[in-house]
N, C-alpha and C positions, 0 to 999 in steps of 0.2 A: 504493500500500500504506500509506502514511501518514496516510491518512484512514480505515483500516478500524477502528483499534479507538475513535476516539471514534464511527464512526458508531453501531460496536456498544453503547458505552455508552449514546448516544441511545435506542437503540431499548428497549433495556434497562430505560432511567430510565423513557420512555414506556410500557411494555411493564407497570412497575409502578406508575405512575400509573393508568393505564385499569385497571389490579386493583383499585387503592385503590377509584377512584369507585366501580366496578362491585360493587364488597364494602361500600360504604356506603350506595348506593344497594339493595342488596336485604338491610341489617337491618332487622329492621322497626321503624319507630316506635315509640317508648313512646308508650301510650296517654296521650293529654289527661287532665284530669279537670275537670266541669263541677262543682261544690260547692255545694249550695244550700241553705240552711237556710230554712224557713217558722216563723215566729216565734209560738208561742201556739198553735198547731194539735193539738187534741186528734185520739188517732189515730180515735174515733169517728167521726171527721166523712171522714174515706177514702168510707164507705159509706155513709152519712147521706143522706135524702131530707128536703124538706121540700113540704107540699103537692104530692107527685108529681115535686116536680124533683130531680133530684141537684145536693146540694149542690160534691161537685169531680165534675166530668164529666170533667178529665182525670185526677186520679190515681187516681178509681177502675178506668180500663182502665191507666194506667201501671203496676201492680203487679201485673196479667197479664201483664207485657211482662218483668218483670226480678225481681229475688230481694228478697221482700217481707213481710220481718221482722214477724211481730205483734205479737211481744212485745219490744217496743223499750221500756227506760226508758232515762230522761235520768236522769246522776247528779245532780241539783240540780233544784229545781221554779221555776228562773227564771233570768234568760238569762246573766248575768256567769260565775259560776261552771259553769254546762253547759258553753257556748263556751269557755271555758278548758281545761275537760276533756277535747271533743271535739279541740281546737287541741292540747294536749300528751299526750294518753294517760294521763293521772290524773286521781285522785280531787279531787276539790274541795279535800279534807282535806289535801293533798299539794302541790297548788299554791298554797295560802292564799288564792287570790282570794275571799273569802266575802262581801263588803258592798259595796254602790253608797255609802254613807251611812255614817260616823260620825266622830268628833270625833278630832284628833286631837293633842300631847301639850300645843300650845296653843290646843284652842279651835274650831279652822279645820274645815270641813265636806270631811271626807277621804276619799278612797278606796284600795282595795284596787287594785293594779296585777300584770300576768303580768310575775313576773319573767326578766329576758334568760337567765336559769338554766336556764330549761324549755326547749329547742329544740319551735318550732310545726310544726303542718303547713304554713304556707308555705318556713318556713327548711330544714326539714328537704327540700321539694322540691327550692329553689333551687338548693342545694350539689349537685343531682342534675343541675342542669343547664336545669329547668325553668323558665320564664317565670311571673310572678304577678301575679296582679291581680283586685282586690274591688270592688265598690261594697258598703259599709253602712249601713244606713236605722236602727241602735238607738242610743241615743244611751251604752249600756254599754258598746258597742263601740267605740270613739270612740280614735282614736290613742294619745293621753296616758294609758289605759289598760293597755297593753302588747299589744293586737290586732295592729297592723302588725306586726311585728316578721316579715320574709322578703320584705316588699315594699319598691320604692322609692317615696319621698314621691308620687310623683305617680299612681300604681297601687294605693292604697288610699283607694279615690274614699268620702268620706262625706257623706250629706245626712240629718239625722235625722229622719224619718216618711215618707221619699221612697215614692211610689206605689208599686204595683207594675207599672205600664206604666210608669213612670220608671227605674224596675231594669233591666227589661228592655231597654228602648228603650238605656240605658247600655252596657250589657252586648253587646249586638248591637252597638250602634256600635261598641264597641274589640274587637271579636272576630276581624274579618280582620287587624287589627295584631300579635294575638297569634302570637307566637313558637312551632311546637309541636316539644318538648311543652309544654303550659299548665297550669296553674290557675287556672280563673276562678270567685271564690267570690263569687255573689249572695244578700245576706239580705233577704230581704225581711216587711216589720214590720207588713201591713193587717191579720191578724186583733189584732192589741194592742189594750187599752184605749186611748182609747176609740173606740168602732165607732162608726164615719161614714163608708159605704159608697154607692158616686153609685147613684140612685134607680134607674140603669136595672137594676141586680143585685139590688137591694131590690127592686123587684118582679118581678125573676125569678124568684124563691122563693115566688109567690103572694101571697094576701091576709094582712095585716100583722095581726096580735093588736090584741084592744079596746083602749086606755090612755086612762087619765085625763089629765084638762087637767093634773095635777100629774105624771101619768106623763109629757106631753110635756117638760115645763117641763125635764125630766132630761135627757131623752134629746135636745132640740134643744138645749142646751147643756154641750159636751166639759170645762167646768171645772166646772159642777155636779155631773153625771154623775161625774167621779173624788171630789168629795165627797163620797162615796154610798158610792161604789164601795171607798175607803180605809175609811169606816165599816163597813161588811161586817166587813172583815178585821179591826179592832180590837175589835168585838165579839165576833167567832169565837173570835181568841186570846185573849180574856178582859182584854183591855186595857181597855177600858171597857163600865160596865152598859148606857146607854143610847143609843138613837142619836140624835146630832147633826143627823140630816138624817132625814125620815121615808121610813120604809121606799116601794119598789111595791109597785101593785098587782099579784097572779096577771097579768095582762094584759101589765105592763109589764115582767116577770119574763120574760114569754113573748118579748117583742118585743125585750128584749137579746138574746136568744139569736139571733132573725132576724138582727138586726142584726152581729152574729159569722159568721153564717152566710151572709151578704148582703159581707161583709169576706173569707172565705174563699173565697166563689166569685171574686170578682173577683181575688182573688191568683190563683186556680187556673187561669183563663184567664192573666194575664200570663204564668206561669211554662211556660204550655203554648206560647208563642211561642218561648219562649226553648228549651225542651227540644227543641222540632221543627226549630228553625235547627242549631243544634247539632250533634242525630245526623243532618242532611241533608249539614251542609256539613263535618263534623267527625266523622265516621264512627265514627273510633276515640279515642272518648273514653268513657271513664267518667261516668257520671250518676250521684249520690247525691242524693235529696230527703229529705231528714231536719226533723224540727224540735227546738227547743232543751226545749221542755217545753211543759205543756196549758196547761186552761184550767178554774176549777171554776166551776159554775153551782152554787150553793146545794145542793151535795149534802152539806155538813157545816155549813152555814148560813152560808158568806158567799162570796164569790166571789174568783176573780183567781187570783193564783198565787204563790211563794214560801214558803207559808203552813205546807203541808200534804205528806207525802208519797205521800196516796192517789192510786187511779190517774187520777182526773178531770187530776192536774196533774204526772204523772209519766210517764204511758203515750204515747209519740210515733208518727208514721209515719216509716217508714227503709224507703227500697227504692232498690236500687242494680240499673242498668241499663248493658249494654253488649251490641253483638253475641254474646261469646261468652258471656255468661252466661244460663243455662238458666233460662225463666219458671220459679220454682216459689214455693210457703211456705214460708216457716221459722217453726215454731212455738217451738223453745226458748228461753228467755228470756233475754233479749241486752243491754249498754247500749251508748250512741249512744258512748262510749270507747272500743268496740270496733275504730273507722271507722280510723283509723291503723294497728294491722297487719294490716288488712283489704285496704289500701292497698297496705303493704308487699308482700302476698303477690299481689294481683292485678297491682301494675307490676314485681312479680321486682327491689324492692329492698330491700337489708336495715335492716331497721328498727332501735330503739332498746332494750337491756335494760331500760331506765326505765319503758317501757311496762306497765301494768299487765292491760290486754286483751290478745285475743284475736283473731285472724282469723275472719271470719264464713264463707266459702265454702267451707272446704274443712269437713268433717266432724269434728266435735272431741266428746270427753267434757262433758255437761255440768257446771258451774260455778256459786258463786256469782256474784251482781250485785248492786252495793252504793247507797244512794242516800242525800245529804244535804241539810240546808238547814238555814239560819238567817235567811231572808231578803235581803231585801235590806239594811235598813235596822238596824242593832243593836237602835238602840227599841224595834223591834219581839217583843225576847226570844223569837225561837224558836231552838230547838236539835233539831233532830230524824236520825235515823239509821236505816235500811230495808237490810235483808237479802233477796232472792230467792232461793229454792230449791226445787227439787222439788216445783213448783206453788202453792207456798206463798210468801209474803212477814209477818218480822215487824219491826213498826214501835217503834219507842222514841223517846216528847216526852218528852226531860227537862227541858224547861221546866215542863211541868205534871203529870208523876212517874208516867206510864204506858209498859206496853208491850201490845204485841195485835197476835195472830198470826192469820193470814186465810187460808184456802184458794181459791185460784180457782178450781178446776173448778166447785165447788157453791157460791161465793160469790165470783163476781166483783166487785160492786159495793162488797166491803169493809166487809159491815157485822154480823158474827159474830163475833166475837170467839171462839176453840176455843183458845186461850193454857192456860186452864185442864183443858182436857180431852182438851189434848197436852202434856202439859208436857216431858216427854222431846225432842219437837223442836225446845220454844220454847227448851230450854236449849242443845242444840248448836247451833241457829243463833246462839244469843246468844254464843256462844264466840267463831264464826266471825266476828262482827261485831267484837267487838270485838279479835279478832288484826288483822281490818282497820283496824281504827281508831289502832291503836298502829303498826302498819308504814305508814301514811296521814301518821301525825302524826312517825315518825321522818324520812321523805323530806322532810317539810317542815322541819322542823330543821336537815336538811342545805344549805338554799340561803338566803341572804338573800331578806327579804321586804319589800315596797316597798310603800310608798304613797305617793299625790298628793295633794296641797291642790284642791280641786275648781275647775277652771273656772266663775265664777258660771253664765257663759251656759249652760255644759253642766248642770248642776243644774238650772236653771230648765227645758231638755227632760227631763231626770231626770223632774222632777216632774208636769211636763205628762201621763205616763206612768204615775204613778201610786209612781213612786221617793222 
């Protein structure tokens, strides 16, 4: 009898251990999430053909597969201050990251840093439990920026222009080590200036536009080529009358765009390796393919991006895949800030009131959507500010003392000016803008704002880029 009641206890203890397992073993995993940003990808190029080929052969069936946003804007027309915004859930305006580029109180070539103030989307996972890990090919994105910030040193892998089979091929290698749940965020950087895409994708796209011997002279050399490429934009913004390096030819005008689109498809294959290892071996994970902002082809007369808020260099692809989520379109117009309590609401955790977005999935009233930029570089004096509404968007350069309001349905392309012959909606949007703008710039008031003295070496890929 003297062994009865600790056997009892035994059985007991055991009786509640095989509960525990058996009760941890059938909650279900929090979904993974796969993170992928494509750098410079205009959303046009989703559906793009060129000579008969499709230009992304994967993501044009990917956004049959999963929930496939059309009207995606990036709050910023170039990558520091987007990724910021997508990483914290605010505005540009909010988090101050606004410049790769300027002087600072002695002299020194400075930059704008995320401060540890903002909780990112990796931190904000970790504390949830999740495992994290990047590889980054931009060189804005770069440590000493405030991008890590939720990874350990050794899991925010960077290489600046890295392939995109080297993304991938990275990515895969550390993927069975990954802990789940995960985050594994791959950027990958091939469509960016300047396009130098391997021949076998350059001629996938068919036969190559005429260029002159002075068209080639640009285009077979990536430091000439951004010579050109910087003059564009200087001349657009009215920085200088004339150009420093002489314009292309229509030919060679043609053959940049091949060469984008020769740099696109071969992203689009690496990222289709990596997409299909993934949902094979990793079932229940979230996919998001987003990018940071476009790409303008001389549709306001210069090209790149930063510059402008139209939709050449504003309008992204964003489609988010997983088992349960139903293929369908989302047409109303959305920004890529969204992606965080989009998050929140698909892994069932609670998000942050800081948050300025909105969950995408579930059905919601529509909203404004706000979009800024002053480049990357101060020199460059742009100040620009974009409102979305009710099929409408109006833009305000107070660098150069304009506003003009656009209707998409009948004027996609952005080139109508109806400012004057709505005036009633250009002025409530301009209200709305600018309540934005003051609760944008009160958040940022609220937090210390940091900057770095630039790494030479990292400038010098700055530049290579076109920074």
């Amino acid at each position: 009898m003297k062994y009865v009641l600790p056997l009892a206890l035994l059985a007991g203890l055991l009786f509640l251990a095989l509960g525990y397992i058996l009760g941890r073993e059938s909650t279900p995993q929090s979904p993974n999430v796969l993170f992928i940003t494509m750098d410079t990808l205009r959303s046009d190029r989703i559906a793009a053909v060129r000579n008969g080929q499709p230009v992304m052969p994967f993501l044009s069936r990917a956004v049959n597969e999963g929930a496939h946003f059309t009207r995606a804007i990036s709050p910023c027309s170039w990558t520091k201050p987007a990724m910021a915004s997508i990483f914290t859930g605010v505005s540009p305006e909010a988090h101050g990251v606004i410049y790769t580029s300027k002087k600072d109180a002695n002299g020194n070539d400075a930059s704008d840093v995320l401060s540890p103030e903002w909780m990112t989307l990796a931190e904000w996972l970790r504390v949830r439990g999740y495992s994290t890990w990047a590889y980054i090919s931009n060189a804005n994105l770069e440590k000493s920026f405030g991008f890590a910030q939720g990874f350990d040193a050794a899991d925010y892998v960077y290489k600046n222009g890295a392939s995109a089979p080297e993304v991938t091929d990275a990515a895969l290698g550390k993927l069975s080590a990954l802990k789940p749940p995960f985050l594994l965020y791959a950027h990958y950087m091939d469509p960016h200036s300047p396009y130098t895409p391997p021949a076998l994708h350059k001629d996938a796209l068919g036969p190559f536009p005429q260029t002159t011997a002075y068209d080639n002279t640009l285009l077979d050399n990536p430091m000439e080529f951004m010579r050109y490429y910087m003059d564009c934009a200087k001349i657009m913004l009215g920085l200088q009358e004339q150009p420093t390096v002489p314009p292309l030819s229509p030919g060679g005008q043609a053959a940049v765009e091949h060469l984008y689109d020769a740099e696109v498809r071969f992203m689009d294959e690496a990222i289709e390796r990596l997409v299909t290892a993934v949902r094979k071996s990793r079932p229940n994970t979230l996919v998001v393919l987003v990018s940071d902002h476009g790409e303008e082809f001389w549709e306001r007369g210069g090209m790149g991006h930063g510059t402008t808020l139209f939709q050449e260099q504003v309008h992204v692809p964003l489609v988010l895949m997983a088992p349960d989520i139903a293929p369908r379109k989302i047409d109303t117009t959305v920004s890529t800030l969204d992606l965080l309590p989009t998050f929140a609401a698909y892994l069932k955790i609670p998000g942050l009131s800081r948050w300025e977005g909105r969950g995408l999935l579930a059905p919601s009233e529509p909203r404004p959507v706000f979009a800024f930029s002053k480049a990357s570089e101060q020199d460059l004096q742009v100040h620009i500010d974009a409102i979305y509404e009710d099929g409408h968007v109006l833009i305000q350069d107070h660098g150069h003392g304009w506003e003009r309001l656009f209707r998409h349905e009948t004027d996609p392309g952005e080139q109508q000016d109806i400012a004057a012959s709505d005036p009633a909606r250009a002025a409530a949007m301009r209200e709305k803008l600018e309540a934005h703008i003051r609760q944008s710039r009160a958040a940022l008031n609220a937090v210390d704002r940091v900057e770095t003295v630039i790494d030479p070496a990292i400038r010098a890929q700055q530049k290579d880029l076109g920074y």
